[in-house]
DRENRONU-609151 format. One record per atom (N, C-alpha, C, O, CB): residue number from 1; x, y, z. Coordinates in nm, 3 decimals, m for minus. Glycine has a CB too. Example, Ala and Ser with C-alpha at 12.3 -4.5 7.8 and 13.67 -1.06 7.14 Angstrom:
2
ATOM  nr       u       v       w
ATOM   1   1.319  m0.569   0.780
ATOM   1   1.230  m0.450   0.780
ATOM   1   1.320  m0.330   0.780
ATOM   1   1.424  m0.332   0.846
ATOM   1   1.131  m0.447   0.905
ATOM   2   1.285  m0.225   0.708
ATOM   2   1.367  m0.106   0.714
ATOM   2   1.290   0.003   0.787
ATOM   2   1.341   0.114   0.804
ATOM   2   1.408  m0.060   0.572
This chain:
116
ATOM  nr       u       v       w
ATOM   1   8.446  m9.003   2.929
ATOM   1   8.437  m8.869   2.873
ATOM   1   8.530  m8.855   2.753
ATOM   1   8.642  m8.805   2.753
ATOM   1   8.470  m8.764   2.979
ATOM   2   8.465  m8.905   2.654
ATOM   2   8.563  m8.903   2.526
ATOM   2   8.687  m8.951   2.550
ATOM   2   8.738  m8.967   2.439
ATOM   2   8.587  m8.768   2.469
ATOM   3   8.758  m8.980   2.628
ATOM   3   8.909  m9.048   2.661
ATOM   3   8.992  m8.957   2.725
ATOM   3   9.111  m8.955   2.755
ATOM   3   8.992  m9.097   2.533
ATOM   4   8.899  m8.880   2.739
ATOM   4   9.011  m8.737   2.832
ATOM   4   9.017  m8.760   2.978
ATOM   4   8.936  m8.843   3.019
ATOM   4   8.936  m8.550   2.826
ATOM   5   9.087  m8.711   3.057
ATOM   5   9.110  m8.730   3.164
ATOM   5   9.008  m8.611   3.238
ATOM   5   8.953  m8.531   3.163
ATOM   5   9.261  m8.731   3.180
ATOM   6   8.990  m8.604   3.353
ATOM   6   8.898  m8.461   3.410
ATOM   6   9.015  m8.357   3.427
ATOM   6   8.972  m8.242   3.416
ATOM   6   8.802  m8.485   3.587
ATOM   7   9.219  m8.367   3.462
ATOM   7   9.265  m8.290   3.451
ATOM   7   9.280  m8.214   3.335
ATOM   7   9.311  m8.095   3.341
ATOM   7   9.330  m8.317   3.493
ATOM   8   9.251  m8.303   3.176
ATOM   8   9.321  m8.256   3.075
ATOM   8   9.168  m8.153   3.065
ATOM   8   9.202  m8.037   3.041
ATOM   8   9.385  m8.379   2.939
ATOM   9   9.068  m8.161   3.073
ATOM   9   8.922  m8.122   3.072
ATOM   9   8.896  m7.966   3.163
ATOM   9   8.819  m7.873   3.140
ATOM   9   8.830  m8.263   3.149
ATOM  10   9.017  m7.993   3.294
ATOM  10   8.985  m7.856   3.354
ATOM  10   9.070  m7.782   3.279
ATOM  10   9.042  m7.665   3.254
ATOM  10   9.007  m7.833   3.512
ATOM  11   9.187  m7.841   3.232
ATOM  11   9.294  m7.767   3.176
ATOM  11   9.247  m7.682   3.047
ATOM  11   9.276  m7.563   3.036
ATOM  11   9.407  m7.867   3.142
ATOM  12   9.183  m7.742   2.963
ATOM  12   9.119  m7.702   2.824
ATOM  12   9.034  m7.593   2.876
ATOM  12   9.035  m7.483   2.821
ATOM  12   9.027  m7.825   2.737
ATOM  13   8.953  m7.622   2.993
ATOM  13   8.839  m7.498   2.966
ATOM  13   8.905  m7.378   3.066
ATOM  13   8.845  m7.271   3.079
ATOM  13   8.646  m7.549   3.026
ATOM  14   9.050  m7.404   3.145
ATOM  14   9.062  m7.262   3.187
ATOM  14   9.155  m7.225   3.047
ATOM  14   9.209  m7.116   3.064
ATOM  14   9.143  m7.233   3.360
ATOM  15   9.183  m7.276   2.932
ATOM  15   9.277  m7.168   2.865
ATOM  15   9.157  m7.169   2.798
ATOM  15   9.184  m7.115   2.691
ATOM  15   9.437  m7.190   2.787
ATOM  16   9.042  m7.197   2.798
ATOM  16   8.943  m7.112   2.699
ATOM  16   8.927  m6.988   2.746
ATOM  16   8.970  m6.883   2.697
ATOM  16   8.800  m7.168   2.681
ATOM  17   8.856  m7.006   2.855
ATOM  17   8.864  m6.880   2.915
ATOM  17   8.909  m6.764   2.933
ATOM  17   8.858  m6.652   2.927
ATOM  17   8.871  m6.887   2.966
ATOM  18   9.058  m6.822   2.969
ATOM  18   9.143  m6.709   2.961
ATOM  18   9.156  m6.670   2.798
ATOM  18   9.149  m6.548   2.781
ATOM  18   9.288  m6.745   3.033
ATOM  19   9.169  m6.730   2.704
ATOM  19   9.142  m6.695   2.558
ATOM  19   9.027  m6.625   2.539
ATOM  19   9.025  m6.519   2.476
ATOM  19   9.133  m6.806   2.474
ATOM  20   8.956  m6.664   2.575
ATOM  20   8.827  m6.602   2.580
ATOM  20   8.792  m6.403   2.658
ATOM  20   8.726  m6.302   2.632
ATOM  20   8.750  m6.733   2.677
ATOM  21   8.879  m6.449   2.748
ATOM  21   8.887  m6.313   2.823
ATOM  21   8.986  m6.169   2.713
ATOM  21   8.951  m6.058   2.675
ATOM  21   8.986  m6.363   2.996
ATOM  22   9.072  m6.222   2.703
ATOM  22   9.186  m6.208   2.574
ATOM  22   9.127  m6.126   2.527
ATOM  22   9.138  m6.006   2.555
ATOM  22   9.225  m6.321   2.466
ATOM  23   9.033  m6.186   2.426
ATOM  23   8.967  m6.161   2.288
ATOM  23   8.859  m6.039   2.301
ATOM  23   8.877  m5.931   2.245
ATOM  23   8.888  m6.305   2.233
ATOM  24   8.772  m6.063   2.363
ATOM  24   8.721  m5.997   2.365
ATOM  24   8.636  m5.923   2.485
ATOM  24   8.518  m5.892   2.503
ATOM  24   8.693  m6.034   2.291
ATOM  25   8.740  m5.913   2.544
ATOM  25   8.747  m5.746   2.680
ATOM  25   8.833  m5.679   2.601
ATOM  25   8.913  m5.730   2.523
ATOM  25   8.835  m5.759   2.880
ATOM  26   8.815  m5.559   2.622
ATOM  26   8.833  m5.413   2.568
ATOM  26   8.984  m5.399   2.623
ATOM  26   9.017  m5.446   2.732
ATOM  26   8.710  m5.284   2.636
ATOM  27   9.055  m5.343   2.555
ATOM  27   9.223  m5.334   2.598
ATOM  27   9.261  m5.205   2.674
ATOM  27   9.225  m5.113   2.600
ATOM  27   9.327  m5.334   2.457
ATOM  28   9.291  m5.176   2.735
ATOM  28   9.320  m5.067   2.828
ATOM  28   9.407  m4.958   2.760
ATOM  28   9.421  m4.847   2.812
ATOM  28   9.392  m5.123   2.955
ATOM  29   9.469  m4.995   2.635
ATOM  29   9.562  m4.937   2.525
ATOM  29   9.549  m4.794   2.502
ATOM  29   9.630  m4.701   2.509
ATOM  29   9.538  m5.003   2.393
ATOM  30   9.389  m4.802   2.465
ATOM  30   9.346  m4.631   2.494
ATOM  30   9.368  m4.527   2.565
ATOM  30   9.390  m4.408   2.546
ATOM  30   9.257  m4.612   2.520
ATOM  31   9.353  m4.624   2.684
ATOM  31   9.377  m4.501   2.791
ATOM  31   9.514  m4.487   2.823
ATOM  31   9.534  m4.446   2.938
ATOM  31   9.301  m4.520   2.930
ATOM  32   9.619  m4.511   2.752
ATOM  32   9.721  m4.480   2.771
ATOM  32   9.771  m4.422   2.683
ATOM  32   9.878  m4.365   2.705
ATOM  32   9.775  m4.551   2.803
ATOM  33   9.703  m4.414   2.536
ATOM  33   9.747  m4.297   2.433
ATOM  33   9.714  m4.173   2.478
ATOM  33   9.621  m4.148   2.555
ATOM  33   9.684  m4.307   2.296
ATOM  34   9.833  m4.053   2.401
ATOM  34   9.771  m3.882   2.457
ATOM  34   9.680  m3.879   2.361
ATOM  34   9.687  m3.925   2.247
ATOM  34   9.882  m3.723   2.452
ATOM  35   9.549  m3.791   2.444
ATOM  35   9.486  m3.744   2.334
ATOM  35   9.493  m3.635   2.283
ATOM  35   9.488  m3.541   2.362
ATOM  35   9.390  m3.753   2.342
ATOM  36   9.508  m3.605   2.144
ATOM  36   9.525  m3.460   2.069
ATOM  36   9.490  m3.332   2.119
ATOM  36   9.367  m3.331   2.129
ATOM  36   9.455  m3.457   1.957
ATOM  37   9.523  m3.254   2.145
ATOM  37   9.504  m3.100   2.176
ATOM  37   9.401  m3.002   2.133
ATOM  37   9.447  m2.919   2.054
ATOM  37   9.606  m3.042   2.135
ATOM  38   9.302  m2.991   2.156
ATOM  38   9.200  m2.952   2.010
ATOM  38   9.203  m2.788   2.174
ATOM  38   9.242  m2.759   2.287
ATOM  38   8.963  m3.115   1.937
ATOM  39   9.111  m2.731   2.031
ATOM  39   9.115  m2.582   2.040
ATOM  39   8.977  m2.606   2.116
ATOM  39   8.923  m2.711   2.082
ATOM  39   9.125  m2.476   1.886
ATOM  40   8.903  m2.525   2.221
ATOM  40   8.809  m2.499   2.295
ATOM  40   8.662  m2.468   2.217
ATOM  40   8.662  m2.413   2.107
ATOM  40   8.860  m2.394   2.374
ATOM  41   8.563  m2.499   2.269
ATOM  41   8.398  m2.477   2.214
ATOM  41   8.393  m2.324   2.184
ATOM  41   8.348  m2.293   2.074
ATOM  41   8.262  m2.521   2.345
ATOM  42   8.432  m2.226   2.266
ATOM  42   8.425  m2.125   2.232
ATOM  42   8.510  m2.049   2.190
ATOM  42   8.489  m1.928   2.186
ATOM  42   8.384  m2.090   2.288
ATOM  43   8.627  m2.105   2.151
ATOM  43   8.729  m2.049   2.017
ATOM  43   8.662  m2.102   1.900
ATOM  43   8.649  m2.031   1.800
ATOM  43   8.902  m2.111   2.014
ATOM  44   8.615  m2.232   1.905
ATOM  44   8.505  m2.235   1.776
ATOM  44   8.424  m2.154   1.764
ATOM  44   8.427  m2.074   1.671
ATOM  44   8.425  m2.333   1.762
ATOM  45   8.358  m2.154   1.830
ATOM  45   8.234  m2.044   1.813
ATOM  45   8.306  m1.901   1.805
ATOM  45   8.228  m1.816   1.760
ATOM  45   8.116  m2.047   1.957
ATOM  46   8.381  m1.872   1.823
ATOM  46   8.472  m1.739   1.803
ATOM  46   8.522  m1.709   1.664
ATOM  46   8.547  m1.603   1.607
ATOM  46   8.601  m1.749   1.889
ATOM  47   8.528  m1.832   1.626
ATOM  47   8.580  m1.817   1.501
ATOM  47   8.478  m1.813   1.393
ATOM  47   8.494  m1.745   1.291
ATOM  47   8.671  m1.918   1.477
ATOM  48   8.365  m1.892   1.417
ATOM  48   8.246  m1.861   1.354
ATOM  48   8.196  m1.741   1.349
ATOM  48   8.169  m1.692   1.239
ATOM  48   8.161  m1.923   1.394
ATOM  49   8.168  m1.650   1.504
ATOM  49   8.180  m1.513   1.494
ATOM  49   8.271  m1.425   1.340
ATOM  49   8.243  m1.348   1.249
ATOM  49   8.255  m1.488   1.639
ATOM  50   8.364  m1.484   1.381
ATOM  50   8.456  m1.381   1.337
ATOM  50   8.465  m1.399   1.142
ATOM  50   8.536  m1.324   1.075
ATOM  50   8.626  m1.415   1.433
ATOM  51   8.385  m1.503   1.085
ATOM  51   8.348  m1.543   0.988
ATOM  51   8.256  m1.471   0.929
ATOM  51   8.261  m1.407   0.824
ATOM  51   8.321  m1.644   1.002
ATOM  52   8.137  m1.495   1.038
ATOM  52   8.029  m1.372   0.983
ATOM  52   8.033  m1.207   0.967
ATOM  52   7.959  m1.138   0.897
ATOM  52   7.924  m1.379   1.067
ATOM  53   8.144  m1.165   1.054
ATOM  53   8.178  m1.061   1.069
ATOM  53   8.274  m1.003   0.945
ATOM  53   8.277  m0.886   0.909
ATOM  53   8.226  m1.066   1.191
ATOM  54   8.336  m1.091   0.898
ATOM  54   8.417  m1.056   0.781
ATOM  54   8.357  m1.091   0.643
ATOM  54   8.419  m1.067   0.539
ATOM  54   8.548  m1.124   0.793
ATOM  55   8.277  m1.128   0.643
ATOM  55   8.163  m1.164   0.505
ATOM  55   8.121  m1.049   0.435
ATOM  55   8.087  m0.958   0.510
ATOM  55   8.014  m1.232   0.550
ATOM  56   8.111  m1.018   0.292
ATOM  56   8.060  m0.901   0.255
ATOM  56   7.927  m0.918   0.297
ATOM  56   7.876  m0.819   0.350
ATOM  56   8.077  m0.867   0.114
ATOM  57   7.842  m1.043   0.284
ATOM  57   7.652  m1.059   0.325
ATOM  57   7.691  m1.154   0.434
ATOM  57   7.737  m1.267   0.416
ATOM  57   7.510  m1.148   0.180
ATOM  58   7.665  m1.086   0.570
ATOM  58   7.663  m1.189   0.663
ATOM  58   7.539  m1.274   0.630
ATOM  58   7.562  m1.395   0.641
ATOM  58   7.663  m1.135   0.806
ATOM  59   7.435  m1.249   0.599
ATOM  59   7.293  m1.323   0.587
ATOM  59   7.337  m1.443   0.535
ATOM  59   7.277  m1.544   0.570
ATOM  59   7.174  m1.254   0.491
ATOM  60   7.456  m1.455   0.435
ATOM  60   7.452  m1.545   0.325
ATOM  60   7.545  m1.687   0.395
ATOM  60   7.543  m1.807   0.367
ATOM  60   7.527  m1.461   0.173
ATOM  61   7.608  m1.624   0.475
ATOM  61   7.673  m1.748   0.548
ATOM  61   7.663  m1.803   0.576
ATOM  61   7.640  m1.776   0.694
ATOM  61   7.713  m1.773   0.603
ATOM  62   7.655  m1.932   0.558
ATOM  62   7.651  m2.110   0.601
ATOM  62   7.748  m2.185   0.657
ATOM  62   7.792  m2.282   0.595
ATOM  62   7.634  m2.196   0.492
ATOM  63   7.790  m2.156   0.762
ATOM  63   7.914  m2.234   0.836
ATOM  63   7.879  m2.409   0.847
ATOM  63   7.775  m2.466   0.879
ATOM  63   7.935  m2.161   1.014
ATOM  64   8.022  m2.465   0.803
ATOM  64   7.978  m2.627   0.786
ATOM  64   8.050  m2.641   0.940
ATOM  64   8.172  m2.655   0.954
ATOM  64   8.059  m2.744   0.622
ATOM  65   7.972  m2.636   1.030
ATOM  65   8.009  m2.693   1.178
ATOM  65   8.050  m2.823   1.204
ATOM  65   8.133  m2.870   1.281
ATOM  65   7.906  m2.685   1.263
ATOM  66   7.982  m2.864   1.133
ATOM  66   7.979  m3.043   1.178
ATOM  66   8.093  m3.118   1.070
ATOM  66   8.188  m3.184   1.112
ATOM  66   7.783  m3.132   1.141
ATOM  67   8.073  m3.103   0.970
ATOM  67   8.176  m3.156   0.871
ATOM  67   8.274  m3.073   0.816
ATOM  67   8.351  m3.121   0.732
ATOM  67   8.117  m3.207   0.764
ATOM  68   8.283  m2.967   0.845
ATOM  68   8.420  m2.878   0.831
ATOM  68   8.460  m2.753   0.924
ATOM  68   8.449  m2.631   0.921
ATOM  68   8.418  m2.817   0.693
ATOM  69   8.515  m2.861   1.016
ATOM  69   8.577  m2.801   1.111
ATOM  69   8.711  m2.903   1.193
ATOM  69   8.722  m3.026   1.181
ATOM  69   8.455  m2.757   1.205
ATOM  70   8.799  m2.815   1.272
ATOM  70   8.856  m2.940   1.263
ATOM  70   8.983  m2.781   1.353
ATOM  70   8.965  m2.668   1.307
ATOM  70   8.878  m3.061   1.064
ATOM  71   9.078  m2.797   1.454
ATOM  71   9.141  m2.728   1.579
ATOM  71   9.240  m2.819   1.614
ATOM  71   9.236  m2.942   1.617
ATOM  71   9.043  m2.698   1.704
ATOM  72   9.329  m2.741   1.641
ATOM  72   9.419  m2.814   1.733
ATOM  72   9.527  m2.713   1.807
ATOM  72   9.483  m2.598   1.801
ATOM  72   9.499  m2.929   1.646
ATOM  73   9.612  m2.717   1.854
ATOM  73   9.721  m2.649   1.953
ATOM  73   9.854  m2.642   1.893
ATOM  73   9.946  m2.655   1.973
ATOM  73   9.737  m2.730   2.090
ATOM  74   9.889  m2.624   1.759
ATOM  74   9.980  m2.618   1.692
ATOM  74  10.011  m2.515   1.657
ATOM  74  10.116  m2.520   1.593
ATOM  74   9.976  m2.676   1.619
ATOM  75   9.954  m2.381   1.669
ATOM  75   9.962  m2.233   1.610
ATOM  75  10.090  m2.183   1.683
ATOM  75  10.149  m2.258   1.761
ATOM  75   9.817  m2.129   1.644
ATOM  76  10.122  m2.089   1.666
ATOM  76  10.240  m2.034   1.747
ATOM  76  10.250  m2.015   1.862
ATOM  76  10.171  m1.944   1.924
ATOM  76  10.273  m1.938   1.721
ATOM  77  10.373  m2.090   1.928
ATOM  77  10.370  m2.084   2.073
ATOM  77  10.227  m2.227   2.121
ATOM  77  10.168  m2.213   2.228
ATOM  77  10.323  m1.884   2.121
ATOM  78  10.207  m2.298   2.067
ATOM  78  10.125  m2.418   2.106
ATOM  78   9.984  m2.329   2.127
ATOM  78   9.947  m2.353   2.242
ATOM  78  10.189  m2.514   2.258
ATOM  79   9.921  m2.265   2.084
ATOM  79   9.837  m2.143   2.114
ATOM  79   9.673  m2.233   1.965
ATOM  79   9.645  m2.315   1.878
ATOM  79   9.968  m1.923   2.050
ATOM  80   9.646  m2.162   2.019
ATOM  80   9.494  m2.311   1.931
ATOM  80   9.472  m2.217   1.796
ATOM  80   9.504  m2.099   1.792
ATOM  80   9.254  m2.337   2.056
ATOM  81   9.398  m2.306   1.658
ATOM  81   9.398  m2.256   1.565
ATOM  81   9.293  m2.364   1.529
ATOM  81   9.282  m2.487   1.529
ATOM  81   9.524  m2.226   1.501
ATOM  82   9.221  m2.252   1.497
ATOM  82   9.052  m2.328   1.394
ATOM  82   9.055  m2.309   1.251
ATOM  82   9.068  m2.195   1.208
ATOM  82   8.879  m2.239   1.429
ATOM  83   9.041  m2.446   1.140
ATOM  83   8.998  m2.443   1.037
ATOM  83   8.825  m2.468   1.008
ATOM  83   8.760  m2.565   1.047
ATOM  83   9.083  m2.524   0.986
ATOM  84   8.793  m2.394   0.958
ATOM  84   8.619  m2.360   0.924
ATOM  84   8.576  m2.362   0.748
ATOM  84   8.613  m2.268   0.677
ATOM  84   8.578  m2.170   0.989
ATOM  85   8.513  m2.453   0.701
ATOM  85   8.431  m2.451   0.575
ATOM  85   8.311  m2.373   0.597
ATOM  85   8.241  m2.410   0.691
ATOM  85   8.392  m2.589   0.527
ATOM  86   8.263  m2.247   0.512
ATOM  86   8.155  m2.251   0.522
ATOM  86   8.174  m2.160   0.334
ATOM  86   8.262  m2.137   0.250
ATOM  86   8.084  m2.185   0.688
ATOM  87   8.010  m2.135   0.360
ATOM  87   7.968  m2.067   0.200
ATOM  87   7.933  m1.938   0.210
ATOM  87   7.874  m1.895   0.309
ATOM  87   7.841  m2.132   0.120
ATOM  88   7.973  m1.852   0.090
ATOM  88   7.875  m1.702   0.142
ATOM  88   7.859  m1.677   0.031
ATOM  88   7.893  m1.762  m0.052
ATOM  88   7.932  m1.561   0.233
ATOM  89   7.803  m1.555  m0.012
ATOM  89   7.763  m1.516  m0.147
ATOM  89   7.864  m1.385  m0.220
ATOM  89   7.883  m1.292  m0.142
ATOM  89   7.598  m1.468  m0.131
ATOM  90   7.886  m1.380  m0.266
ATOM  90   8.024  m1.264  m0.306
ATOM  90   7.946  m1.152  m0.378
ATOM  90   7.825  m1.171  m0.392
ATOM  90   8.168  m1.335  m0.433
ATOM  91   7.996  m1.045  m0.424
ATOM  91   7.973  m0.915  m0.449
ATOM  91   7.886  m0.933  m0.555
ATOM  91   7.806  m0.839  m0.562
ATOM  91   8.090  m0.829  m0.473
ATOM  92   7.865  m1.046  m0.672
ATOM  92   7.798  m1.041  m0.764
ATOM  92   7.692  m1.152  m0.715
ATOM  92   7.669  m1.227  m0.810
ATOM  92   7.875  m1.053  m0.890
ATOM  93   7.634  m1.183  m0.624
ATOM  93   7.555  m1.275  m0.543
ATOM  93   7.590  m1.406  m0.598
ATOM  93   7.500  m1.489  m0.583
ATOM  93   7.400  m1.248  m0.547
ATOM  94   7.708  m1.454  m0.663
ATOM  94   7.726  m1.576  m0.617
ATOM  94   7.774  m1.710  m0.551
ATOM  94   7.894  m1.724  m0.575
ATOM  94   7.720  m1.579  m0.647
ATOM  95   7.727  m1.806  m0.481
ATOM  95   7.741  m1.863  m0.400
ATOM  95   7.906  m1.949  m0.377
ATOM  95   7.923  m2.049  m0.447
ATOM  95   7.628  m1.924  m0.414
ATOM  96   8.005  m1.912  m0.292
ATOM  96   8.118  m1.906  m0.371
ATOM  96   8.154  m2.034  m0.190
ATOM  96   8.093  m2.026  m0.083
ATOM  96   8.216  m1.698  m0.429
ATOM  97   8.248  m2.114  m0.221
ATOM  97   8.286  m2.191  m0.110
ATOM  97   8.401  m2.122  m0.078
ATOM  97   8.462  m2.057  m0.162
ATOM  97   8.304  m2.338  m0.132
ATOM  98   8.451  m2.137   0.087
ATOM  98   8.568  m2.062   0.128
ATOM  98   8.608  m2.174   0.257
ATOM  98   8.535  m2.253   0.316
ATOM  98   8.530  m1.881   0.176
ATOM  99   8.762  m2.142   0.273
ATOM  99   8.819  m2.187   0.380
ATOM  99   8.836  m2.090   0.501
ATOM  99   8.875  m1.980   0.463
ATOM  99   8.934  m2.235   0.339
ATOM 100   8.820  m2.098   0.609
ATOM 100   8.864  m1.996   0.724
ATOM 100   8.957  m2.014   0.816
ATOM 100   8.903  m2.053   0.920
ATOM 100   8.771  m1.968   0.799
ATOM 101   9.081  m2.003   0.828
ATOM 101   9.171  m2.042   0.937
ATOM 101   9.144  m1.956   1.049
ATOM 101   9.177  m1.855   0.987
ATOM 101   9.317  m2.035   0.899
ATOM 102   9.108  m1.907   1.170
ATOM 102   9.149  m1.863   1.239
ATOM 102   9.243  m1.885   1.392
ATOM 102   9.215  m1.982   1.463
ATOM 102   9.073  m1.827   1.225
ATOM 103   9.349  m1.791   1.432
ATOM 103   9.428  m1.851   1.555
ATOM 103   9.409  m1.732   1.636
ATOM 103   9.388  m1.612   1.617
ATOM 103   9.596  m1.899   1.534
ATOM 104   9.426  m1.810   1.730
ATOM 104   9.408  m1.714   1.874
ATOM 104   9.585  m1.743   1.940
ATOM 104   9.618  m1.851   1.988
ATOM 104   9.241  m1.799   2.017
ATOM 105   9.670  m1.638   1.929
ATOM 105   9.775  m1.608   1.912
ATOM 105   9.795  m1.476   1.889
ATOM 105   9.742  m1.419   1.793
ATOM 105   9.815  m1.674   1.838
ATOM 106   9.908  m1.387   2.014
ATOM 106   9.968  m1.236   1.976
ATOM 106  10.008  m1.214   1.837
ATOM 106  10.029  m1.319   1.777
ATOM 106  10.097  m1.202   2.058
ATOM 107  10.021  m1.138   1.790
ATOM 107  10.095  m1.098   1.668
ATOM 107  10.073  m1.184   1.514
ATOM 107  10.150  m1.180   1.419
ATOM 107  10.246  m1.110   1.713
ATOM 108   9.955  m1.253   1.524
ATOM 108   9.890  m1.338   1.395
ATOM 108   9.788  m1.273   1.374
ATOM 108   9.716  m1.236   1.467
ATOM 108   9.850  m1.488   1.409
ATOM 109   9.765  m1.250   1.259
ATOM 109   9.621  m1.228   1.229
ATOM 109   9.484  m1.296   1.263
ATOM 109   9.478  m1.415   1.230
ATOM 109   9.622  m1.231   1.117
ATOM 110   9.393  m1.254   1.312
ATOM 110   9.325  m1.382   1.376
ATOM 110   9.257  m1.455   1.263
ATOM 110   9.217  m1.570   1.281
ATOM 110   9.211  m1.346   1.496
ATOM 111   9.241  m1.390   1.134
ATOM 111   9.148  m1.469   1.054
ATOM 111   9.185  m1.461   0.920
ATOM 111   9.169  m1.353   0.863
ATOM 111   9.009  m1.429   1.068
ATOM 112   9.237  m1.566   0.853
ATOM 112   9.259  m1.604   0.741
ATOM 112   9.161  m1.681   0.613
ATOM 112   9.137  m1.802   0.601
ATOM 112   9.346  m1.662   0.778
ATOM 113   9.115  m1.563   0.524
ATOM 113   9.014  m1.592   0.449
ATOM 113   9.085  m1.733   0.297
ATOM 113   9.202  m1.720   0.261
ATOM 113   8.954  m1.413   0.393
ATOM 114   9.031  m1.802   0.258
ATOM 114   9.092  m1.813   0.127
ATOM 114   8.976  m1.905   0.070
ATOM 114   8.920  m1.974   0.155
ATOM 114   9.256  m1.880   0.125
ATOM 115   8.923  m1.918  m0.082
ATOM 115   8.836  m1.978  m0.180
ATOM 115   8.906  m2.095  m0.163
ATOM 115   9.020  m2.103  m0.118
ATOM 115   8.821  m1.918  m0.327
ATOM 116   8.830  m2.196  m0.205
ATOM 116   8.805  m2.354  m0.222
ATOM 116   8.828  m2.402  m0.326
ATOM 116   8.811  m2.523  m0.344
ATOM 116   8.688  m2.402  m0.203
């Protein structure tokens, strides 16, 4: 067998193996990081509410749900806070981009308007 011995032969293929196992099984690493704090489905959706509600044309509002949005548990007192992209149309109908912070927190305003 090529000049190998059958010990040097078992020896080679259990550190493949175990190399092999190594490489590519999934590392358990994950599940031992914390995962981030994000703000609840329906503080999102609360905040979307509270978007349309403060719009001069609610009709005109286009909330970017999927690509601009983005929560976490950092507001005052660890208390959750939603950032929201969406579009609306302004007093002279045109189509103007805006940011929306809102937090769910005593004594904050819940909704912070500002342009893009």
């Amino acid at each position: 067998m090529l000049g190998y011995s059958k010990f040097e032969w078992v020896f080679a293929g259990i550190i493949g193996v175990l190399l092999f196992s190594w490489i590519l099984w999934p590392s358990d690493n994950k599940a031992n990081e914390p995962m981030p704090d994000r703000a609840s489905t329906a503080e999102i959706m609360k905040c979307s509410e509270l978007i349309k509600k403060s719009a001069n044309y609610p009709a005109t509002v286009v909330v970017h749900e999927l690509t601009g949005t983005s929560s976490d548990k950092k507001g005052p007192g660890g208390t959750s806070r939603v950032k929201m992209y969406f579009e609306a149309k302004n007093a002279f109908g045109v189509q103007m981009e805006y940011q929306a912070i809102c937090q769910f927190a005593q004594d904050t305003p819940s909704i912070q308007i500002f342009e893009r």
